[in-house]
DSSP file (Angstrom, degrees, kcal/mol; ACC not computed):
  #  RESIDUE AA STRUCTURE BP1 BP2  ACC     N-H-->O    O-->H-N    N-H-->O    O-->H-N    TCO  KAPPA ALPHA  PHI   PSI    X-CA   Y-CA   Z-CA
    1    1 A X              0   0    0      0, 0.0    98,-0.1     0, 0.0    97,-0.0   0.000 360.0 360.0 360.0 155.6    6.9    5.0  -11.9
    2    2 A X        -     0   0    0     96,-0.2    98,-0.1     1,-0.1     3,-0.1   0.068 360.0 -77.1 -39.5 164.2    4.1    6.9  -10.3
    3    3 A X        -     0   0    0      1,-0.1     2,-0.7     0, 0.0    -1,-0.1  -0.241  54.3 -86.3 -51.3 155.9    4.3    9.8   -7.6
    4    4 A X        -     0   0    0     -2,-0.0    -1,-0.1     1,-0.0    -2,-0.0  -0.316  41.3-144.9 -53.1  93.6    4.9    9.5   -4.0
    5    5 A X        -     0   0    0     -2,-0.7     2,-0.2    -3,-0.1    -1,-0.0  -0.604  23.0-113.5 -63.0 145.7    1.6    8.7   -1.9
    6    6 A X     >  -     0   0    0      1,-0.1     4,-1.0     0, 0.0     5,-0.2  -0.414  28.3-102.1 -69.2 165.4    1.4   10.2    1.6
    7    7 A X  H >> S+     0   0    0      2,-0.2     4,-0.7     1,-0.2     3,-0.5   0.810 124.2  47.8 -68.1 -45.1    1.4    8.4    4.5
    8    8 A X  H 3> S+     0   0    0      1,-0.3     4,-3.6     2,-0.2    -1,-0.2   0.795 105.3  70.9 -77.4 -26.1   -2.6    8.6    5.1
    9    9 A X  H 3> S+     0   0    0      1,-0.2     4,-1.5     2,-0.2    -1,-0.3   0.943 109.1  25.9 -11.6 -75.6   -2.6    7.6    1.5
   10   10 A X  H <X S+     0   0    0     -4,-1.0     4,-0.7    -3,-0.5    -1,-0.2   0.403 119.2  57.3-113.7   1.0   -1.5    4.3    2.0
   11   11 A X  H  X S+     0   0    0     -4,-0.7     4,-2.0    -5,-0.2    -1,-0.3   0.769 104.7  52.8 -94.1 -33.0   -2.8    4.0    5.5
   12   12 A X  H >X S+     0   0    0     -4,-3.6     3,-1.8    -3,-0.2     4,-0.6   0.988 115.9  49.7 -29.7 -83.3   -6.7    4.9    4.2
   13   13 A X  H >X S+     0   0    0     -4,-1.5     4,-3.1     2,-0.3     3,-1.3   0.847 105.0  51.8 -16.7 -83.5   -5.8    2.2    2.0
   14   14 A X  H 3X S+     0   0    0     -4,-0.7     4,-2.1     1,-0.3    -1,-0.3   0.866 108.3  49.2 -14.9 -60.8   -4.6   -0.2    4.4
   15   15 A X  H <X S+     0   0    0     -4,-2.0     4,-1.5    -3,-1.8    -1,-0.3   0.461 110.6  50.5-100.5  14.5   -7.4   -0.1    6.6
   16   16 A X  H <X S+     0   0    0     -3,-1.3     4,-2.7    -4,-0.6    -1,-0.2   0.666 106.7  54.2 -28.2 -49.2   -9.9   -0.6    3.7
   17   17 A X  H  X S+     0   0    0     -4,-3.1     4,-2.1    -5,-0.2    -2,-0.2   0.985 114.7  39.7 -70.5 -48.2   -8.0   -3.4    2.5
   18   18 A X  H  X S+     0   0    0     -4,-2.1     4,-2.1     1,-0.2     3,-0.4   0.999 117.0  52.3 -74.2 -58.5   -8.4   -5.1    6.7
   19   19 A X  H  X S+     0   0    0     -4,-1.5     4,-3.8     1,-0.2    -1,-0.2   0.916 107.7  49.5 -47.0 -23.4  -12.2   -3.8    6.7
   20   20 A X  H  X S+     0   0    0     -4,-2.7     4,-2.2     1,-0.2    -2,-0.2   0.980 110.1  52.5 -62.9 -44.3  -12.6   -5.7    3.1
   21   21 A X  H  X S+     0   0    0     -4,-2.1     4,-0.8    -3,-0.4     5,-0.2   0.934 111.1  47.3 -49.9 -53.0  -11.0   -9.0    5.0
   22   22 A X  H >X S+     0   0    0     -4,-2.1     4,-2.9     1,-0.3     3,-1.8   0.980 111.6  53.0 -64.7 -46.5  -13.6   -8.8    8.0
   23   23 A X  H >X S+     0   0    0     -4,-3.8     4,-2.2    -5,-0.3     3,-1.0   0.893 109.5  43.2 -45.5 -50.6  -16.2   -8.4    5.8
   24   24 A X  H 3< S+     0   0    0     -4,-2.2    -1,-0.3     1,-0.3    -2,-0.2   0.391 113.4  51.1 -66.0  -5.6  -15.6  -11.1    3.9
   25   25 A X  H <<>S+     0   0    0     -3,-1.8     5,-1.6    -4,-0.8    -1,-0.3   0.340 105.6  56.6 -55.7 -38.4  -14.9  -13.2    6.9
   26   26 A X  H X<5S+     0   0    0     -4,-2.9     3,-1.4    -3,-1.0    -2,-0.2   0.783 104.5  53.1 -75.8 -34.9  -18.3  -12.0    8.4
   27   27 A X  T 3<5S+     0   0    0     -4,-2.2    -1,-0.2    -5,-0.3    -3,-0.1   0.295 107.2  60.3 -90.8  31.0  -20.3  -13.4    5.1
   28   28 A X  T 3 5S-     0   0    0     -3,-0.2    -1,-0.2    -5,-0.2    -2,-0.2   0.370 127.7-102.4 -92.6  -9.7  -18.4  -16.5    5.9
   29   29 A X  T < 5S+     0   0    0     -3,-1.4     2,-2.5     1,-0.0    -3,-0.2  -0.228  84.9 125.2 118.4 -32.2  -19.8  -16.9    9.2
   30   30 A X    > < +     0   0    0     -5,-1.6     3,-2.6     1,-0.2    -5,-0.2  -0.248  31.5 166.2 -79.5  78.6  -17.0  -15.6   11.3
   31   31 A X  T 3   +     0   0    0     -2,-2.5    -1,-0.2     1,-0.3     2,-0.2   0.904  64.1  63.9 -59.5 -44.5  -19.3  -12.9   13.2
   32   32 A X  T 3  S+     0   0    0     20,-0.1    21,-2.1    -3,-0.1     2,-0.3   0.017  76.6 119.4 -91.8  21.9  -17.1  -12.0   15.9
   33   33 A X  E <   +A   52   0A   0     -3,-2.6     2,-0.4    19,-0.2    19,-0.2  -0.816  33.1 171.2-109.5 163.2  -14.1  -10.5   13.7
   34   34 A X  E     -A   51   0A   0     17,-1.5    17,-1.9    -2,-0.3     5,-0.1  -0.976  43.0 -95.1-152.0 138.5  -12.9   -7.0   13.9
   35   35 A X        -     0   0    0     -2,-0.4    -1,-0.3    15,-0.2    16,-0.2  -0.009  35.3-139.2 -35.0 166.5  -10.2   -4.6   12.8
   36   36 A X  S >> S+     0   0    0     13,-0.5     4,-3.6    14,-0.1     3,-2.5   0.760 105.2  62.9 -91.8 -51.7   -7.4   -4.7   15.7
   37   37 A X  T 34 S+     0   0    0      1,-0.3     4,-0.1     2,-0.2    -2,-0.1   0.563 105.4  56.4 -73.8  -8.2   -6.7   -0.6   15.6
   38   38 A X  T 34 S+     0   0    0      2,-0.1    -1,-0.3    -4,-0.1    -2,-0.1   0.661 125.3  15.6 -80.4 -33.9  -11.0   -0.8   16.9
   39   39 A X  T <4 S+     0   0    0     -3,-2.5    -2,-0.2    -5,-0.1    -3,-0.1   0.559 131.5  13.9-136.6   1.0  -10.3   -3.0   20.0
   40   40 A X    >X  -     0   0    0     -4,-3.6     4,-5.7     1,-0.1     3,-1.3  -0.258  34.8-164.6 179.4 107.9   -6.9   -2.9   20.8
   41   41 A X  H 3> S+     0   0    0      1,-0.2     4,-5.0     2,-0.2    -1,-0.1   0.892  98.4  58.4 -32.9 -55.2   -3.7   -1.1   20.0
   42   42 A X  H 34 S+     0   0    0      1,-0.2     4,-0.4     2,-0.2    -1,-0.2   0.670 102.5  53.6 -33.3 -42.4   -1.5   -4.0   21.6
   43   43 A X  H <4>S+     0   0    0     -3,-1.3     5,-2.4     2,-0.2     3,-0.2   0.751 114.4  43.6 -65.7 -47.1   -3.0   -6.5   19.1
   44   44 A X  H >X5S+     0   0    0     -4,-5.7     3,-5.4     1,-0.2     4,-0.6   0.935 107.9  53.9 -61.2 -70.2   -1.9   -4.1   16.4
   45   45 A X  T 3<5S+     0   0    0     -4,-5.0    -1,-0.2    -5,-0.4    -2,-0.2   0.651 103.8  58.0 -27.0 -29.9    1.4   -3.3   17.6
   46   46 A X  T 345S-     0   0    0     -4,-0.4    37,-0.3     2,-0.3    -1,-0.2   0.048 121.1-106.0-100.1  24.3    2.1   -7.0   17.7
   47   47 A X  T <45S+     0   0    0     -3,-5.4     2,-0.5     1,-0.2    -3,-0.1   0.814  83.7 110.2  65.7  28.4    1.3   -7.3   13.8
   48   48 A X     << -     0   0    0     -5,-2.4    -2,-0.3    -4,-0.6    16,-0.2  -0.973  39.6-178.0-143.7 140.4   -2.0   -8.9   13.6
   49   49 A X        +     0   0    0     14,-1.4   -13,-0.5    -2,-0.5     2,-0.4   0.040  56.0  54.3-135.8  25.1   -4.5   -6.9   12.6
   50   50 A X  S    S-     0   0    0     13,-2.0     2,-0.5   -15,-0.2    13,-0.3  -0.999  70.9-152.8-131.0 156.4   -8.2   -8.6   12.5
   51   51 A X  E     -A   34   0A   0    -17,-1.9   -17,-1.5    -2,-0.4     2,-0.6  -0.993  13.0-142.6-127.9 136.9   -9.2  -10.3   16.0
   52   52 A X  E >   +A   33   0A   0     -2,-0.5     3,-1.8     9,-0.3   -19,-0.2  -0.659  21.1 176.3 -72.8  62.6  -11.3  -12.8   16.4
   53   53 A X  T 3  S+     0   0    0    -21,-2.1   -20,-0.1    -2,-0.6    -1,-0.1   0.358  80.8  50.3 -89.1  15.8  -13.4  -12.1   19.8
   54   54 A X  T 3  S-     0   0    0    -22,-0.3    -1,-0.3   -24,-0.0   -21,-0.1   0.742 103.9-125.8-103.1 -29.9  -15.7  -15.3   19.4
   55   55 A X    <   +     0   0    0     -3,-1.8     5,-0.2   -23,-0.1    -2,-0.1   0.506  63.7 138.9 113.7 -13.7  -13.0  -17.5   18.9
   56   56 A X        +     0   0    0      2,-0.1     4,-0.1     3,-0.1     3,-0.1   0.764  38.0  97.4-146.3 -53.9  -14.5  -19.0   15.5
   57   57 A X  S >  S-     0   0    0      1,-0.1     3,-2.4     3,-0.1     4,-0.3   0.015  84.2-104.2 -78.3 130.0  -11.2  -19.3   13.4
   58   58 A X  G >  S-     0   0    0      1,-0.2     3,-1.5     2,-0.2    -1,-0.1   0.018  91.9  -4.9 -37.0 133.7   -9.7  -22.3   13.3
   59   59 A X  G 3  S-     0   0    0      1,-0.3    -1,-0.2    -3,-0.1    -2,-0.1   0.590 116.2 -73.8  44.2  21.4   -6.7  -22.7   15.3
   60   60 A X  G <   -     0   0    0     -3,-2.4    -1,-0.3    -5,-0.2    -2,-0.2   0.558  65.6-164.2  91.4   2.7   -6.5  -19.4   16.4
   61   61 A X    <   -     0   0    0     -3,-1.5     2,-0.4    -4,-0.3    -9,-0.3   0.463   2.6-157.6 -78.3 162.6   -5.4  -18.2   13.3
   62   62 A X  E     -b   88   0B   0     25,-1.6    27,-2.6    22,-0.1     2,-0.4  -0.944  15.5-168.9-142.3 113.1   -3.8  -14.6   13.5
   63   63 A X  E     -b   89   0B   0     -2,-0.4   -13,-2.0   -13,-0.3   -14,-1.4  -0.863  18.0-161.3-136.7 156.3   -3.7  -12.6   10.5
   64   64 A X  E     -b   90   0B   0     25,-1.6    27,-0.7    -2,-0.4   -16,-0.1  -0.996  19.6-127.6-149.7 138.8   -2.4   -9.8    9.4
   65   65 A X  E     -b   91   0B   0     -2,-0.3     2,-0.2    25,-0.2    27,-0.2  -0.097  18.7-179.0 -80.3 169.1   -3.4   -7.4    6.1
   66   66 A X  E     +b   92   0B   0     25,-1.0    27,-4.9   -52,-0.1     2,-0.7  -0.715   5.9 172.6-175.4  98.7   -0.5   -6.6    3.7
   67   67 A X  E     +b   93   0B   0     -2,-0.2     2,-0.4    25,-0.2    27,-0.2  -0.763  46.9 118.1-111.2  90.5   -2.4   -3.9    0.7
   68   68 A X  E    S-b   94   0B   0     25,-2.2    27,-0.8    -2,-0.7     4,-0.1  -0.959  73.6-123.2-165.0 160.2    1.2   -3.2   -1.0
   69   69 A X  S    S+     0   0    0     -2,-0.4    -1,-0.2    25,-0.2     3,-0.1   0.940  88.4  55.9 -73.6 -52.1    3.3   -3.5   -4.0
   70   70 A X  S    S-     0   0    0      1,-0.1     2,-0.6    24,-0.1    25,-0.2   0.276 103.1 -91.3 -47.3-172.8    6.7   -5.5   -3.0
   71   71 A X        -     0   0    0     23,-0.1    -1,-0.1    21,-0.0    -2,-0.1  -0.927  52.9-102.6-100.2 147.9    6.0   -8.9   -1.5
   72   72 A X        -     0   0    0     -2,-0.6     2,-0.3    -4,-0.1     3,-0.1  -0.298  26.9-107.2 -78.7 170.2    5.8   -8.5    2.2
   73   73 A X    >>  -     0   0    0      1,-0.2     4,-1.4     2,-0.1     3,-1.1  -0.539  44.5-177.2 -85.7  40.6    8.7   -9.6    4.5
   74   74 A X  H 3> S+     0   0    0      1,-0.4     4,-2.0    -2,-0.3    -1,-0.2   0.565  78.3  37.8 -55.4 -40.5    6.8  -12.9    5.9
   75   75 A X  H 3> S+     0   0    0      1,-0.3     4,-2.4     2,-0.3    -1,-0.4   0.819 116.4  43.6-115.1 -20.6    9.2  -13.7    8.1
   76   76 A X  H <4 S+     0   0    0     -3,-1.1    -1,-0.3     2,-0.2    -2,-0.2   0.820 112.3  59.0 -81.2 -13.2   10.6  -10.6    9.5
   77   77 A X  H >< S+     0   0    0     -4,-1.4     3,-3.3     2,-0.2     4,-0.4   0.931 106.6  43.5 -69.1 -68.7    7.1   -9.6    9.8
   78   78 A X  H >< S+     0   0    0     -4,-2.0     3,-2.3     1,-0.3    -2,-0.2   0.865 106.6  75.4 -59.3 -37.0    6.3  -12.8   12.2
   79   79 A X  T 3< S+     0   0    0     -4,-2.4    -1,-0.3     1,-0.2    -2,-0.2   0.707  97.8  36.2   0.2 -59.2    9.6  -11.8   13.8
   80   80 A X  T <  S+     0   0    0     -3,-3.3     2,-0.3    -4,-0.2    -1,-0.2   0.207  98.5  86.1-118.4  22.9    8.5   -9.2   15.4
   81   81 A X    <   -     0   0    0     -3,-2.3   -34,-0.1    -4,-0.4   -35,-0.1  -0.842  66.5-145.9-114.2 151.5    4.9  -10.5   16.4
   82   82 A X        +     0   0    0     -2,-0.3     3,-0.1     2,-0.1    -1,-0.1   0.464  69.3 111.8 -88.6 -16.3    5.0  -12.6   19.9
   83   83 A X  S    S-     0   0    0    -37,-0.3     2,-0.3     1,-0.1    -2,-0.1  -0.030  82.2 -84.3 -40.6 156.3    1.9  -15.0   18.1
   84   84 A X    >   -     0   0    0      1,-0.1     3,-0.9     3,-0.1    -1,-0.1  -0.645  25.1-127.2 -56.6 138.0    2.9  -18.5   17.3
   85   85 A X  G >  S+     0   0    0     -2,-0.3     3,-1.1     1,-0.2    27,-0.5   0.724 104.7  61.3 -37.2 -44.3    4.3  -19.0   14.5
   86   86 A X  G 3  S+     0   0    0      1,-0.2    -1,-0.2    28,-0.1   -25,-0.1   0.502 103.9  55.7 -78.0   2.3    1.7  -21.7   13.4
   87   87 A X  G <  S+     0   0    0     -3,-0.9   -25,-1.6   -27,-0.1     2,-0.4   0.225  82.4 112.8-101.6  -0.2   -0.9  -19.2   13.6
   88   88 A X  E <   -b   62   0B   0     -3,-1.1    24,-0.6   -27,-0.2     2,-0.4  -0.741  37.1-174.8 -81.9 133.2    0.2  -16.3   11.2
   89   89 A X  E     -bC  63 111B   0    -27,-2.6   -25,-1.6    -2,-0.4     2,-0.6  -0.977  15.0-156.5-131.6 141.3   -1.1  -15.5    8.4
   90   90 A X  E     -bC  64 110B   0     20,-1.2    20,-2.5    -2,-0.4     2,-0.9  -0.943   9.6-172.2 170.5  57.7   -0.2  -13.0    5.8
   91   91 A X  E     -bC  65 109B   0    -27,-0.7   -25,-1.0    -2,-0.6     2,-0.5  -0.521  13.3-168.5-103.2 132.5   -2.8  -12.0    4.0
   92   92 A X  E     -bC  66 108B   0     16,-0.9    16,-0.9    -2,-0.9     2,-0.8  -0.541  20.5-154.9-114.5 148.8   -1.7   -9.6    0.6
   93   93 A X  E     -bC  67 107B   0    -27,-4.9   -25,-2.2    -2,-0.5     2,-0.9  -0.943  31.7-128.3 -96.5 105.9   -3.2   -7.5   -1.8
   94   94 A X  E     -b   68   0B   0     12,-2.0    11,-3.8    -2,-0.8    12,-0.2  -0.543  25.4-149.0 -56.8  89.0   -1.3   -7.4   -4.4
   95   95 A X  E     + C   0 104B   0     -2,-0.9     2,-0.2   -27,-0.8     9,-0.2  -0.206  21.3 166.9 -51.9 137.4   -0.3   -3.9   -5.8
   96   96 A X  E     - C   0 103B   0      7,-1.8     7,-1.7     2,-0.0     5,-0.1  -0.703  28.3-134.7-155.0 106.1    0.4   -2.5   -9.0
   97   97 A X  E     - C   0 102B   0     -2,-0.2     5,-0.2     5,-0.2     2,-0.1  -0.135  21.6-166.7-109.0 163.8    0.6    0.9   -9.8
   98   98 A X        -     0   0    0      3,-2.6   -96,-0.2     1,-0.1     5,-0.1  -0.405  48.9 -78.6 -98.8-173.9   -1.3    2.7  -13.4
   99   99 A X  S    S+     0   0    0     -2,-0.1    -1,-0.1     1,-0.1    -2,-0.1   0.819 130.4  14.6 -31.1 -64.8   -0.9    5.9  -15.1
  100  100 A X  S    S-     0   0    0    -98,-0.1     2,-0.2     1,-0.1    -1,-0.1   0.925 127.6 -14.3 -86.8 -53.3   -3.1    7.5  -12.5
  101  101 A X        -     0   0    0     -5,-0.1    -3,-2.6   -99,-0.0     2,-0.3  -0.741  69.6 -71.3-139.5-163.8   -3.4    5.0   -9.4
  102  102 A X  E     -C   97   0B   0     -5,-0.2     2,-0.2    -2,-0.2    -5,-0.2  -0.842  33.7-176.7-106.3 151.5   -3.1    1.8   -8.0
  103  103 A X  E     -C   96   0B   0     -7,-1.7    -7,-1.8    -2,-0.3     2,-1.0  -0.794  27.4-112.0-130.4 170.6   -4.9   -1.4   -8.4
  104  104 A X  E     -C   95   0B   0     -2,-0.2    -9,-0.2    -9,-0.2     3,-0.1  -0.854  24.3-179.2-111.5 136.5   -4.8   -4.6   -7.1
  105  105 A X  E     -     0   0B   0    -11,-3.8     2,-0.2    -2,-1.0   -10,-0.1   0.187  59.1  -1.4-105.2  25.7   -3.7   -7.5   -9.1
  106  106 A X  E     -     0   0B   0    -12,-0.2   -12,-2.0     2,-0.0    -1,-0.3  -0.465  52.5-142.7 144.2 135.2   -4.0  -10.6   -7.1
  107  107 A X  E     +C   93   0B   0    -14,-0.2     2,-0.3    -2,-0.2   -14,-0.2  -0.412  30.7 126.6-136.7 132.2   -4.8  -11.9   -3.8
  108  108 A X  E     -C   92   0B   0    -16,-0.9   -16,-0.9    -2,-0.1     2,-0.4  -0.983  42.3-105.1-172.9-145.3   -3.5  -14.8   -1.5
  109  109 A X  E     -C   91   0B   0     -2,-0.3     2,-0.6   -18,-0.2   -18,-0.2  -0.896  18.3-160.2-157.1 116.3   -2.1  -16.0    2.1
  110  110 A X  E     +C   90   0B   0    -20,-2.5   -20,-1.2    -2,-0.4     2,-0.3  -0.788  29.4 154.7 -93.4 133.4    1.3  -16.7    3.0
  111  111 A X  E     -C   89   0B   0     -2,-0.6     5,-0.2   -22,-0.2   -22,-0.1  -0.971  46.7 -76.3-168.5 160.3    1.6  -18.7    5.9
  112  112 A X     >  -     0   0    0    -24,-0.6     4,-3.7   -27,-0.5     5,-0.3   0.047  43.0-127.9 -66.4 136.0    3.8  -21.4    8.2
  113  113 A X  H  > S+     0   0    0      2,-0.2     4,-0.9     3,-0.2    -1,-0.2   0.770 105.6  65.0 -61.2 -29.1    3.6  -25.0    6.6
  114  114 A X  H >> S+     0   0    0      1,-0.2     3,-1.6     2,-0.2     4,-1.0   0.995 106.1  44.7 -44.8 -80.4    2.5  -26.4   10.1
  115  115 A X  H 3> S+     0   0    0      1,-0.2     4,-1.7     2,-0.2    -2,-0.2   0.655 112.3  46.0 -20.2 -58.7   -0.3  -24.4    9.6
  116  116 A X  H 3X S+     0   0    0     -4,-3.7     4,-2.5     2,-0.2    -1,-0.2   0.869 117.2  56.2 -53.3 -32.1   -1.3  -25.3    5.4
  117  117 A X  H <X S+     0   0    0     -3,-1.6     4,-3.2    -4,-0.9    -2,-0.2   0.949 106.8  39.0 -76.6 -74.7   -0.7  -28.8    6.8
  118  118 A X  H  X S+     0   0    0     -4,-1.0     4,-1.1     2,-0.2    -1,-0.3   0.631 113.0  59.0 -52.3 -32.7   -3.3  -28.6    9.7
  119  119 A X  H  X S+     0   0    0     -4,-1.7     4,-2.1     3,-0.2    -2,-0.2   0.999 110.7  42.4 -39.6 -71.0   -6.1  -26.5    7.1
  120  120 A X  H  X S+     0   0    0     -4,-2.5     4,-0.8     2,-0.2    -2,-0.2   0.871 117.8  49.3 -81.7 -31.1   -6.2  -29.5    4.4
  121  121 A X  H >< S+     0   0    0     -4,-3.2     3,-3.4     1,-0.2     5,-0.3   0.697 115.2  44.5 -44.4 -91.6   -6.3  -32.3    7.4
  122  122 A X  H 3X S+     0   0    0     -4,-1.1     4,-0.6     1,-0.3    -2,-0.2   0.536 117.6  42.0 -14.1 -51.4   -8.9  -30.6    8.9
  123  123 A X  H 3< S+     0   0    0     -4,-2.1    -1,-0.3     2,-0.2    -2,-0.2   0.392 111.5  51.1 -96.1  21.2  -10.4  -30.2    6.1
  124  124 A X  T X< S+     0   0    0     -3,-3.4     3,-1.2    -4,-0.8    -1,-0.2   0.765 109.2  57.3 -84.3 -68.7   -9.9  -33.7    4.6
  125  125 A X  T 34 S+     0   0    0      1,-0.2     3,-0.3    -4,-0.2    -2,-0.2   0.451 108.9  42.9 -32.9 -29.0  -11.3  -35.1    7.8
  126  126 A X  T 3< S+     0   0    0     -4,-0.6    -1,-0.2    -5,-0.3    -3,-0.1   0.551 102.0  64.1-116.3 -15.3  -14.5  -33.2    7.6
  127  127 A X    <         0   0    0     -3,-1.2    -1,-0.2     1,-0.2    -2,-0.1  -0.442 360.0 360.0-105.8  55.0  -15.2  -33.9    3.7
  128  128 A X              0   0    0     -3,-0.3    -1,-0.2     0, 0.0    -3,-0.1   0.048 360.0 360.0-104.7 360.0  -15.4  -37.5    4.9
């Protein structure tokens, strides 16, 4: 396997991976989201790490970036956030390391079955 990254290594990283989410979230409409470690340490600390300050994601949703090679720890992760549970979201960058660096090999969003459950109504209900 590769060499050891430092810790600002994979924390650069990190918060590229959470700025890519807002962006992509912003050309989705959702103007009002923003890194957490920009508006509020607390927010971080409690493992979600975009905010929504307009309100605009459905059900509150609370998400939190994961740019890393294992699979994250979904549920020991939500553990130790105070959020609801039906509002966590997981979303991971799948890691994989080359020769030289790492890439990402695949994308998704792990999250509480209440939750998946309430997306495809909603969105059943609305492609009506």
């Amino acid at each position: 396997m590769g060499r050891k990254r430092s810790g600002a290594y994979n924390r650069n990283r990190g918060q590229r991976a959470e700025q890519k989410v807002v962006n992509e979230l912003k050309a989705l409409g959702f103007t009002g989201v923003v890194t957490s470690r920009s508006e509020s340490k607390t927010t971080d600390y409690n493992k979600v790490d975009i905010i929504d300050k307009n309100n605009q994601l459905p059900f509150g949703i609370n998400i939190q970036v994961k740019h890393q090679i294992p699979y994250p720890q979904y549920f020991k992760i939500r553990e130790q956030s105070t959020v609801p549970n039906d509002t966590f979201v997981i979303l991971w960058d799948k890691q994989e390391p080359r020769e030289k660096n790492i890439i990402t090999v695949g994308r998704c969003a792990i999250m509480d079955i209440d939750l998946f459950y309430k997306l495809i109504e909603s969105y059943a209900k609305e492609s009506k």
